[in-house]
Residue, then its C-alpha position, 0 to 999 in steps of 0.5 A: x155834206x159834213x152831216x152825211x158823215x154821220x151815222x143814222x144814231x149820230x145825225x138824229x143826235x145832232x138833230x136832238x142837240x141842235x133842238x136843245x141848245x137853241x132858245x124858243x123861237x130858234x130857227x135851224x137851216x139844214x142843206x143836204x145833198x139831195x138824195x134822189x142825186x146820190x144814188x148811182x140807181x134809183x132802185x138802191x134808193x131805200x138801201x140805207x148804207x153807209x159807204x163812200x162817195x166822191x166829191x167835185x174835187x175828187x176826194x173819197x168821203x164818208x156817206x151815210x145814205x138818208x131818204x127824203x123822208x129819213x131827214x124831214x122824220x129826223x127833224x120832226x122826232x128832234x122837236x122842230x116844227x117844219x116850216x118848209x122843205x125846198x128843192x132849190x131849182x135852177x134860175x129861170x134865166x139859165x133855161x137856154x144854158x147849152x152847157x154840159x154844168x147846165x145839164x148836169x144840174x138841171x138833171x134833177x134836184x141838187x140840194x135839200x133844204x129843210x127850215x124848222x123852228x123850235x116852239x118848245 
């Protein structure tokens, strides 16, 4: 969650940075929250605010709000060459899982991972 801290200026200046500082052929794993999980109504999902948010453990953090699209985009426009967008989902073997943890993840996609390469 530290990269949602970050303004839409300061995110795709990280991005920039990351391209720079990486040799040819260097790769870069980005995890977020996935976004679709981060608004309370689906309806705001396009409203790209900054705010805050709660975390599991209670504490009140920054949150700049990005879209899917937001964060491929960031990467492409950085230099990186997408590879592959995951949506983790839950293993196959936690399906009979009864619990209210079980539930709440398999609600929807938890994270967003984006694996990108530099060819540059």
């Amino acid at each position: 969650m530290v990269l949602d801290y970050l303004d839409n200026k300061s995110f795709q200046g990280f991005l920039e940075n990351c391209f720079k500082w990486l040799k040819k052929d260097g790769q870069i794993l980005l995890v977020f929250p996935h976004p679709v999980r981060m608004v309370a109504d689906l309806s705001k999902y396009f409203m790209r605010v900054a705010g805050t948010n709660r975390t599991p453990w209670g504490e009140m953090v920054p949150y700049n709000h990005r879209t899917v699209g937001d964060y491929i985009n960031g990467v492409i426009k950085a230099g990186f060459e997408i590879k592959e967008v995951i949506e983790p989902e839950l293993p196959k073997e936690s399906i009979n899982d009864d619990s209210d943890a079980y539930k709440r993840y398999s609600a929807g996609p938890m994270r967003l991972a984006i694996y990108a390469v530099k060819n540059g």
